[in-house]
PAMARTOR-549853 format. One record per residue: residue number from 1; z, y, x of N, C-alpha, C in turn. Coordinates in Angstrom, 3 decimals. Example, Ala and Ser with C-alpha at 12.3 -4.5 7.8 and 13.67 -1.06 7.14 Angstrom:
BEGIN
{1 {7.800 -5.690 13.190} {7.800 -4.500 12.300} {7.800 -3.300 13.200}};
{2 {7.080 -2.250 12.850} {7.140 -1.060 13.670} {7.870 0.030 12.900}};
This chain:
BEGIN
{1 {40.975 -60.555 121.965} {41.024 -61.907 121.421} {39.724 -62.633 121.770}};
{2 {39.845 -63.989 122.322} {39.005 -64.552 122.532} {38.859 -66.056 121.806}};
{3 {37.421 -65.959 121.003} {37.508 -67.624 120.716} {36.484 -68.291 121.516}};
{4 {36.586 -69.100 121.692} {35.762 -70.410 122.624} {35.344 -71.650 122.069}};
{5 {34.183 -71.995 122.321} {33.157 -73.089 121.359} {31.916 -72.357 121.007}};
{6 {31.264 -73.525 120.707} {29.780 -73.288 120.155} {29.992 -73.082 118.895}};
{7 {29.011 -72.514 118.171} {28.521 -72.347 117.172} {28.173 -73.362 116.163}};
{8 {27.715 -74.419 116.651} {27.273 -75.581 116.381} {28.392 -76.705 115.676}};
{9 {29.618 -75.830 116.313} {30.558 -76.674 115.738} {31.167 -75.983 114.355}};
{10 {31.061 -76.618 113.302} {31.464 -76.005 111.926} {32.930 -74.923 112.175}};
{11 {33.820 -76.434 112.565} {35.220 -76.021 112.770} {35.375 -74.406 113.809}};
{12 {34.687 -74.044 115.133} {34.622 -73.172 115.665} {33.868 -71.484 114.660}};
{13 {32.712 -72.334 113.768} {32.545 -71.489 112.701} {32.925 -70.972 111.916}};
{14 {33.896 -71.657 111.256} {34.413 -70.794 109.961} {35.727 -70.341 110.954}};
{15 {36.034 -70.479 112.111} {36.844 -69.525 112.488} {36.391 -68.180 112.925}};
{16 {35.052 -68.047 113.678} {34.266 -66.956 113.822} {34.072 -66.263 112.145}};
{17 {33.567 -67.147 111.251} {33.344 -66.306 109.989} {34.410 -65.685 109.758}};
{18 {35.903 -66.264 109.937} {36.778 -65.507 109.242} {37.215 -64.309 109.970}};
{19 {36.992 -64.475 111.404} {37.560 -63.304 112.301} {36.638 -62.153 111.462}};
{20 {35.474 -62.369 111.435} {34.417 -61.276 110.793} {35.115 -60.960 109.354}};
{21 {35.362 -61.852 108.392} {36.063 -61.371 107.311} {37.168 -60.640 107.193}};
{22 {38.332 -60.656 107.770} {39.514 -60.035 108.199} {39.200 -58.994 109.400}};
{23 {38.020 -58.321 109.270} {37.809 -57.428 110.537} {38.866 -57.578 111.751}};
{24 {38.542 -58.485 112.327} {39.320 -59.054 113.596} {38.542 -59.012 114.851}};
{25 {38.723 -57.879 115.728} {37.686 -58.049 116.997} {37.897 -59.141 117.884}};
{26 {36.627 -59.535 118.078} {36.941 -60.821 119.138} {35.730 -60.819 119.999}};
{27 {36.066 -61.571 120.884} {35.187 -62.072 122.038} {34.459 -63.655 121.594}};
{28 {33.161 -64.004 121.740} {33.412 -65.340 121.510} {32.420 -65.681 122.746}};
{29 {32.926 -66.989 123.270} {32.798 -67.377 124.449} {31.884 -68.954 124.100}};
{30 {30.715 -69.099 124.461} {29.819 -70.092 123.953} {29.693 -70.937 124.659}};
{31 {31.111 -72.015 125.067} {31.256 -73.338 125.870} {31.165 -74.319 125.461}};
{32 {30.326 -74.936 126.017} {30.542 -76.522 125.404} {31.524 -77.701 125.911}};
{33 {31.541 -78.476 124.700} {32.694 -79.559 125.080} {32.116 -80.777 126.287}};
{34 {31.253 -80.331 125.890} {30.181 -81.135 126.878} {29.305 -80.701 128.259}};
{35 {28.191 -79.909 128.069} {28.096 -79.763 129.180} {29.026 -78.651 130.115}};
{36 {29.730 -77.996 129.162} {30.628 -76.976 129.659} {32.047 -77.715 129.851}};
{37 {31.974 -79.004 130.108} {33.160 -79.465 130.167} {34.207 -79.176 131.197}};
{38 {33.661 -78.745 132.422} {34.646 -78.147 133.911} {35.038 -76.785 133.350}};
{39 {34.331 -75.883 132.937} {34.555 -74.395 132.601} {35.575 -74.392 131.359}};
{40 {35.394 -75.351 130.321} {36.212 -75.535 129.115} {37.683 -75.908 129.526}};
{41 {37.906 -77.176 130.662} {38.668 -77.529 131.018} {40.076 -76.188 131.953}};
{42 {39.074 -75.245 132.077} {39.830 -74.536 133.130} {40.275 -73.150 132.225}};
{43 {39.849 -73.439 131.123} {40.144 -72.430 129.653} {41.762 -72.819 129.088}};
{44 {41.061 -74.290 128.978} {42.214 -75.244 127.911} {42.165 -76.540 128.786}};
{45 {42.871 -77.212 129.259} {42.452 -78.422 129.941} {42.356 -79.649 128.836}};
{46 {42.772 -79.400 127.689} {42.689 -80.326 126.740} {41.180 -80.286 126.326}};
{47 {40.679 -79.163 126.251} {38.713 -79.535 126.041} {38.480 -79.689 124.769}};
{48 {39.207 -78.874 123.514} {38.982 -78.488 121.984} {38.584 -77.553 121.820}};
{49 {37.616 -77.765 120.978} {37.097 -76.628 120.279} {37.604 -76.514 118.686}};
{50 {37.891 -75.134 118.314} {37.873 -73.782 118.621} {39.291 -74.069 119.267}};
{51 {38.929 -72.988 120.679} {40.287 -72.402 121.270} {40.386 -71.090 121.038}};
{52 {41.542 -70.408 120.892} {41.761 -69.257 120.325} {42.766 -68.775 121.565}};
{53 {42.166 -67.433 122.178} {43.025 -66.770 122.973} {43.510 -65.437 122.633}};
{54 {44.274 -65.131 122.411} {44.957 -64.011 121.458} {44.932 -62.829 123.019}};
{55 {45.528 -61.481 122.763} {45.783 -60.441 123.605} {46.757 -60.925 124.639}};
{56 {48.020 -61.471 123.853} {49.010 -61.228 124.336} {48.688 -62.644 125.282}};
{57 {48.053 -63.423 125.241} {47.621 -64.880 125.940} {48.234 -65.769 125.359}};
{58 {48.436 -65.852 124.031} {48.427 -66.955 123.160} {47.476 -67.910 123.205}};
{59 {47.778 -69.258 123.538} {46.263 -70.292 123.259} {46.455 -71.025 122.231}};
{60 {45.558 -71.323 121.394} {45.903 -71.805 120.304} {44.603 -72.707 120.039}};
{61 {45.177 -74.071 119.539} {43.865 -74.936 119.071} {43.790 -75.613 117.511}};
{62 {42.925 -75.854 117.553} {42.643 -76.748 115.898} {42.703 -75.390 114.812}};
{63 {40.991 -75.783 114.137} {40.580 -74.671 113.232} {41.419 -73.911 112.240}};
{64 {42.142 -75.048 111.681} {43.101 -74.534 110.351} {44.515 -74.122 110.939}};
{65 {45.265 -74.474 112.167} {46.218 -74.166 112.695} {45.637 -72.535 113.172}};
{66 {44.465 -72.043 113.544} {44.061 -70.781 114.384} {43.937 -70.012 112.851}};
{67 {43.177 -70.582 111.874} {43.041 -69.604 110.385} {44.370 -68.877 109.455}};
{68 {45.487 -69.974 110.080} {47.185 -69.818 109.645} {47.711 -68.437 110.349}};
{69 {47.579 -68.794 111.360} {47.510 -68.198 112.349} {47.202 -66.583 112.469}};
{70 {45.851 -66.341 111.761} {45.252 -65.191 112.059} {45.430 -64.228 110.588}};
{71 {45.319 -65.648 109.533} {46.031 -64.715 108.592} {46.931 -64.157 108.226}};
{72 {48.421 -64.394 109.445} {49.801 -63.430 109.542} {49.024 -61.942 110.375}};
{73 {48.009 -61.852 110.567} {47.850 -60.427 111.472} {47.091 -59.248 110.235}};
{74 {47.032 -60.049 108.951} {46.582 -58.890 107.765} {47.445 -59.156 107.145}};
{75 {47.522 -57.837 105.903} {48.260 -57.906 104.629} {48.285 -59.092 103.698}};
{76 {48.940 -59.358 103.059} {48.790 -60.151 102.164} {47.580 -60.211 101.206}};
{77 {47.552 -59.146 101.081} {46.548 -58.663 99.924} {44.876 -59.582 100.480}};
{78 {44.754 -59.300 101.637} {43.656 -59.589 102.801} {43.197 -61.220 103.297}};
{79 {44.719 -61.784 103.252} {44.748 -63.117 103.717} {43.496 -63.755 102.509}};
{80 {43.223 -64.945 103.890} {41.987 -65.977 103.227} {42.472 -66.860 102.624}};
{81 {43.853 -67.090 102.872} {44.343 -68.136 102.037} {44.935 -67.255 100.610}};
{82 {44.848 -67.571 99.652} {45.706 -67.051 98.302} {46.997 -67.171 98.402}};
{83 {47.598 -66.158 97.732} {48.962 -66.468 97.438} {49.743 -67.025 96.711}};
{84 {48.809 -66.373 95.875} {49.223 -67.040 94.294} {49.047 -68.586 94.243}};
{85 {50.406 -69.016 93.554} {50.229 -70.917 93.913} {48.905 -71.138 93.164}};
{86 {48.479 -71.149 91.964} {47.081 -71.973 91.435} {45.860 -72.044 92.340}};
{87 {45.787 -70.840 92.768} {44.757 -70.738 93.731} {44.871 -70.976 94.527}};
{88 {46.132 -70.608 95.176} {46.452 -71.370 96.523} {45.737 -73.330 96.524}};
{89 {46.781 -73.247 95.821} {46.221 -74.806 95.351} {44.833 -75.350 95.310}};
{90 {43.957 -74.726 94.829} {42.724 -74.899 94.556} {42.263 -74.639 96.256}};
{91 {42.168 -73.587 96.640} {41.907 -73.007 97.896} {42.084 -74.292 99.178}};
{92 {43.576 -75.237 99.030} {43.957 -76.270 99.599} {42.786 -77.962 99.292}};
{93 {42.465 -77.675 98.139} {41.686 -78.562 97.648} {40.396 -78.901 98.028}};
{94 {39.387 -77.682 97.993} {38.261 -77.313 98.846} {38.450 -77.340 100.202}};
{95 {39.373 -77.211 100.763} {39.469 -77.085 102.433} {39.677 -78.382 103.038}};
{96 {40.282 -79.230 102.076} {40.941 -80.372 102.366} {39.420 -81.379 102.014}};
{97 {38.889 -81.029 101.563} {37.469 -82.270 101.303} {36.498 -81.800 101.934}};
{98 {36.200 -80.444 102.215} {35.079 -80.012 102.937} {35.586 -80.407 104.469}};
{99 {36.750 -80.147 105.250} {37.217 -80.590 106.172} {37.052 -81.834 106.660}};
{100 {36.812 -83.017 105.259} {36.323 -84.277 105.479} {35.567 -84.321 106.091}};
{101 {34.750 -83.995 104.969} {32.979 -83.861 105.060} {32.751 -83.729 106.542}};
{102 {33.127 -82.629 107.215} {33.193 -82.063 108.081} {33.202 -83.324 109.263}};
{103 {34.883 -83.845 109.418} {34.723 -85.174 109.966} {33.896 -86.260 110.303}};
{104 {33.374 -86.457 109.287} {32.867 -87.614 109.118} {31.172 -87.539 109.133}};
{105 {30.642 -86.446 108.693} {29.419 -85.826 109.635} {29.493 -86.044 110.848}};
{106 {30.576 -85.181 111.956} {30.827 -85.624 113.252} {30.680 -86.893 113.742}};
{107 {31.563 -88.186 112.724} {31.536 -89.549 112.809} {30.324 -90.072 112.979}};
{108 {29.372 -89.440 112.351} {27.916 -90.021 112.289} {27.431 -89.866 113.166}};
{109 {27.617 -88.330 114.048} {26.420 -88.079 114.903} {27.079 -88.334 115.773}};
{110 {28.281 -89.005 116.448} {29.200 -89.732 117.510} {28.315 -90.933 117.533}};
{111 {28.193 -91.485 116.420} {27.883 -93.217 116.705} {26.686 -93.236 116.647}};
{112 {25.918 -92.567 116.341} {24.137 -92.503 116.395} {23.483 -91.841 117.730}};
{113 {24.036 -90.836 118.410} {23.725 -90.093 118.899} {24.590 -90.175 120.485}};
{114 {25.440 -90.702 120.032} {26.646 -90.409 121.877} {26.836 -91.837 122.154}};
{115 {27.170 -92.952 120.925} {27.483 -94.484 121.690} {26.253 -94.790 121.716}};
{116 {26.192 -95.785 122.935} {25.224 -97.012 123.027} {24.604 -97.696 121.920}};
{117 {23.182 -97.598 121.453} {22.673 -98.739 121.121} {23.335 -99.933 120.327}};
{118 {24.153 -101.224 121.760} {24.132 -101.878 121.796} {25.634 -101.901 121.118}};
{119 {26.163 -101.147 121.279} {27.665 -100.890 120.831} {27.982 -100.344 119.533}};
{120 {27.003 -99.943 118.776} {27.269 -99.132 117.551} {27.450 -99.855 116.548}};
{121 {28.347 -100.037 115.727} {28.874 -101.056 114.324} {28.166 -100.406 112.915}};
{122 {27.367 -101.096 112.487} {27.043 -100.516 111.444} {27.925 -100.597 110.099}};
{123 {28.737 -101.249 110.225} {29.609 -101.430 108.809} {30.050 -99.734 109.146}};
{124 {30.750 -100.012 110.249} {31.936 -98.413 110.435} {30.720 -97.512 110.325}};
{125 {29.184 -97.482 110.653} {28.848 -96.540 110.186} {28.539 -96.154 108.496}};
{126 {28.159 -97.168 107.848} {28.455 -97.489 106.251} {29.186 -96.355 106.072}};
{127 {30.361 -96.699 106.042} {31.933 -96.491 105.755} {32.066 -94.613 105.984}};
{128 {31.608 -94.347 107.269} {32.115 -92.710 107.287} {31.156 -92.061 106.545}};
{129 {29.530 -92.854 106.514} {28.912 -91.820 105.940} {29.051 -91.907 104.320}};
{130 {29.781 -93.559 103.692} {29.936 -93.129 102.443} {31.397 -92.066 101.763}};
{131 {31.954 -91.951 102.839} {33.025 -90.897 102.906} {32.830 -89.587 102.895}};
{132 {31.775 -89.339 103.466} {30.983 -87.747 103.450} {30.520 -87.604 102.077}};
{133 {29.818 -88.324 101.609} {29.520 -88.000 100.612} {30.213 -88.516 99.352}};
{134 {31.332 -88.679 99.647} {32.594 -88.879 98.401} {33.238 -87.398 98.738}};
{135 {33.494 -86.921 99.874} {33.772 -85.386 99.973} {33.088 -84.631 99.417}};
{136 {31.615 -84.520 99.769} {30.634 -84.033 99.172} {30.402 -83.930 97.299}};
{137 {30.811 -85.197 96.946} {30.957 -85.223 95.378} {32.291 -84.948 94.803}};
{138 {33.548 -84.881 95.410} {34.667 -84.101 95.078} {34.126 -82.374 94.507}};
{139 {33.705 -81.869 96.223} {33.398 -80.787 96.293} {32.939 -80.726 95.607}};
{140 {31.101 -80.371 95.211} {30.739 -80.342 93.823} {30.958 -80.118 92.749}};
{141 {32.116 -81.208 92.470} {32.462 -80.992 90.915} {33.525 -79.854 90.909}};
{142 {34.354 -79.465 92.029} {35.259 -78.332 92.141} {34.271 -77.026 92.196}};
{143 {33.754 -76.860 93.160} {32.448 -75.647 92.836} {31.827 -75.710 91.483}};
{144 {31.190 -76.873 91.028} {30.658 -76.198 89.815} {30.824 -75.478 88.926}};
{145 {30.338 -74.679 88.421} {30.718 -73.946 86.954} {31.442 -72.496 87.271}};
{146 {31.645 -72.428 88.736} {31.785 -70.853 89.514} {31.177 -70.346 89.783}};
{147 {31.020 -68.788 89.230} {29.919 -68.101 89.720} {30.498 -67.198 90.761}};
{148 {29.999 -67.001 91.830} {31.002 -65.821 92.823} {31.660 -66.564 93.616}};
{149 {32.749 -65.551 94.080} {33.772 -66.464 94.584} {34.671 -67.549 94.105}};
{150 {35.033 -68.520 94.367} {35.604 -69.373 94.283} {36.651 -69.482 93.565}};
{151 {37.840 -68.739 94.424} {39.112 -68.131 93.887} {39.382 -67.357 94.212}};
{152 {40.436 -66.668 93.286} {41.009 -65.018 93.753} {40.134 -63.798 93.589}};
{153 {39.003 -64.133 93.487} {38.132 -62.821 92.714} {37.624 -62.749 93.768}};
{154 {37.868 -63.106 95.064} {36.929 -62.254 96.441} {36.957 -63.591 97.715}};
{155 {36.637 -63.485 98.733} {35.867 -64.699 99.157} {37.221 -65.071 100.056}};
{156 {37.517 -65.736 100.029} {38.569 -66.915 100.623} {38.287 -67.850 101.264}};
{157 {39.263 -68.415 102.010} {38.878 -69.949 102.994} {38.339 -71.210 102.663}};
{158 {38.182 -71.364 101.543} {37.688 -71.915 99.988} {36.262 -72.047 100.380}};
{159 {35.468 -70.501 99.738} {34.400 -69.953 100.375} {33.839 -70.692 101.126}};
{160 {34.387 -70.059 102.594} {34.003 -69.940 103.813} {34.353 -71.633 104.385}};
{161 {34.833 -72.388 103.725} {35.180 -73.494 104.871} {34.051 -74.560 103.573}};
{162 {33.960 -74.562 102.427} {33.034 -75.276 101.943} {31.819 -75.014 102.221}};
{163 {31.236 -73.847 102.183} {29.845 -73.551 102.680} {29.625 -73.579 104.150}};
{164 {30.623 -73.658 105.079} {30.292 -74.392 106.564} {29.777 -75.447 106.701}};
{165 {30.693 -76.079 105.989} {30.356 -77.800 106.233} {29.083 -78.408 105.660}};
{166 {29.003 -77.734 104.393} {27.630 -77.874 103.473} {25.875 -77.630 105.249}};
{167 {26.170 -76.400 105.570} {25.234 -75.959 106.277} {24.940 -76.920 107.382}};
{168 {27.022 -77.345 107.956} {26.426 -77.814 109.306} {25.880 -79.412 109.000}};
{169 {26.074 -80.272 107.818} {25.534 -81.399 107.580} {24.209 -81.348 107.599}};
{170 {23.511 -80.112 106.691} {21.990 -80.126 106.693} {21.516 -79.939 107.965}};
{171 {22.164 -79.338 108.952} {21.465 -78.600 109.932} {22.037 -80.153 111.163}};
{172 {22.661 -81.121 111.311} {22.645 -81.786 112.356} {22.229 -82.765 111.506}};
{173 {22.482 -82.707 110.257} {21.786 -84.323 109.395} {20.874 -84.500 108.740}};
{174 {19.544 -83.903 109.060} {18.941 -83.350 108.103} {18.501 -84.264 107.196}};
{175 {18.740 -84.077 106.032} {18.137 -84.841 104.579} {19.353 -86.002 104.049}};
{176 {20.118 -85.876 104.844} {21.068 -87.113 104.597} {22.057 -86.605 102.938}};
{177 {22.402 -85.683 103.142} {23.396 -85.003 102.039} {21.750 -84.178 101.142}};
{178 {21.672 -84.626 99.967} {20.107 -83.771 99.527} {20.627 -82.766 98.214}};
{179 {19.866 -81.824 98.529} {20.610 -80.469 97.718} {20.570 -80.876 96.153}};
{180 {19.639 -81.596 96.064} {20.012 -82.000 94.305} {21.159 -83.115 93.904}};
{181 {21.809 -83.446 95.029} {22.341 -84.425 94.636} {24.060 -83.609 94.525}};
{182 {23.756 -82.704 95.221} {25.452 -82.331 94.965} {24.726 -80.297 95.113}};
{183 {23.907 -79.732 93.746} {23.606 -78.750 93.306} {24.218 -77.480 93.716}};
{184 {25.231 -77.475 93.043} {26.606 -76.476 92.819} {26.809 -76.208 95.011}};
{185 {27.155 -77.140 95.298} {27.818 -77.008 96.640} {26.643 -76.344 97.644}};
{186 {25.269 -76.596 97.258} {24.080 -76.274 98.091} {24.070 -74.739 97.465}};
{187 {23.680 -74.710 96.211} {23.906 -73.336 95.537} {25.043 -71.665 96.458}};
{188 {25.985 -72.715 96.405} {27.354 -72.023 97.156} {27.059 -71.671 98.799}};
{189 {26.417 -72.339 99.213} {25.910 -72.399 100.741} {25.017 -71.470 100.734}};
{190 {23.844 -71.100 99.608} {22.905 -70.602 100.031} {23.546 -69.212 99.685}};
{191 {24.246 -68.896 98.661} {25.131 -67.680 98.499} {25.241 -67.283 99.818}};
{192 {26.460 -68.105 100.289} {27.365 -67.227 101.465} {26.239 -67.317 102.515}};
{193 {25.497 -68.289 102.995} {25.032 -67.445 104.570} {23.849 -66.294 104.174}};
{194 {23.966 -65.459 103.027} {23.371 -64.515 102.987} {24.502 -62.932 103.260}};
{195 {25.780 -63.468 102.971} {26.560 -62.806 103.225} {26.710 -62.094 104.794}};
{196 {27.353 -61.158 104.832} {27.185 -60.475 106.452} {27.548 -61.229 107.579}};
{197 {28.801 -61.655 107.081} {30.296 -62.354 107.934} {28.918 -63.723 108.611}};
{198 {28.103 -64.386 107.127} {27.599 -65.806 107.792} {26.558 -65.358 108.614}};
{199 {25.860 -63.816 108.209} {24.302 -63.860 109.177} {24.841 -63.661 110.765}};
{200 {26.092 -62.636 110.566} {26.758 -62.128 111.987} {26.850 -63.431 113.007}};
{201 {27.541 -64.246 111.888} {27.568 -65.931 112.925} {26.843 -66.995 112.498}};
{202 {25.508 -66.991 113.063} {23.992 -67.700 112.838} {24.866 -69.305 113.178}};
{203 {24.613 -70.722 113.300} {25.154 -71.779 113.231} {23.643 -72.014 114.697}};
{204 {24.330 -72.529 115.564} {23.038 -72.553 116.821} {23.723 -73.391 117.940}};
């Protein structure tokens, strides 16, 4: 099994974290969308990251479609997603706002960093970054008041996809999202990348 993408990219991350959680051997292949764009292209010609290449030569793209995905190859018992509807539910909740977050971080460092100067709208930038941190304050108040894991008693996609996004904001935005302002969610971050699964896959 092979996944493909940087590190750098959250979404390519918490798919590496989870392969490590579900003891899933893999290959990971450190292309960029960018300057690796001819080599990426001749992978996937569509040029997404995470691409997921299975044994059998399955290609598979988009983070949460590859996590669906990988959790039919364990037991139930194992899967990152819960089974049980409450948690399930909850589990959907966290994934679904940190996933924002996720977005709209990206949004920022697109229009600051990749457009022109002369071309960049500051309202639309307003707008995504006050969206990050309406994800950011969802999250929060769902983490707070948990000690441990999240849901299900043991670490889930929950986990692992809120404390991605938490890391990769500080680490491409630095100071923009500030750890006192959303406690609980920084708290939760500093938990998991002490965990094995996060040191195994450093964010670089």
């Amino acid at each position: 099994m092979q996944l493909i993408g940087m590190m750098d990219s959250p979404y390519v991350r918490r798919v590496a974290i989870s392969l490590h959680v579900l003891g899933l051997p893999f290959e990971h292949r450190s292309v960029s969308v960018f300057s690796g764009y001819d080599t990426f292209a001749r992978i996937n010609p569509v040029v997404k990251a995470p691409t997921l290449i299975d044994d059998d030569g399955t290609l598979l793209v988009d983070s949460t479609l590859i996590l669906d995905y990988l959790d039919r190859k364990v037991p139930a018992e194992r899967r990152l997603m819960p089974e049980e509807n409450q948690e399930r539910v909850f589990a959907l909740r966290v994934n679904g706002f940190a996933l924002a977050a996720m977005e709209k971080t990206v949004q920022q460092v697109y229009e600051r960093q990749l457009r022109p100067a002369e071309r960049q709208h500051e309202p639309w930038f307003e707008r995504v970054s006050a969206q990050m941190h309406a994800a950011y304050a969802v999250l929060d108040e769902l983490v707070a008041g948990r000690q441990g894991w999240l849901c299900a008693g043991r670490i889930t996609q929950a986990d692992i996809t809120a404390a991605v996004a938490w890391r990769f904001t500080q680490y491409i935005l630095p100071g923009v999202a500030e750890a006192a302002r959303y406690p609980a969610l920084a708290a939760l971050s500093g938990r998991a990348e002490q965990w094995p699964e996060f040191v195994a896959t450093p964010l670089e």
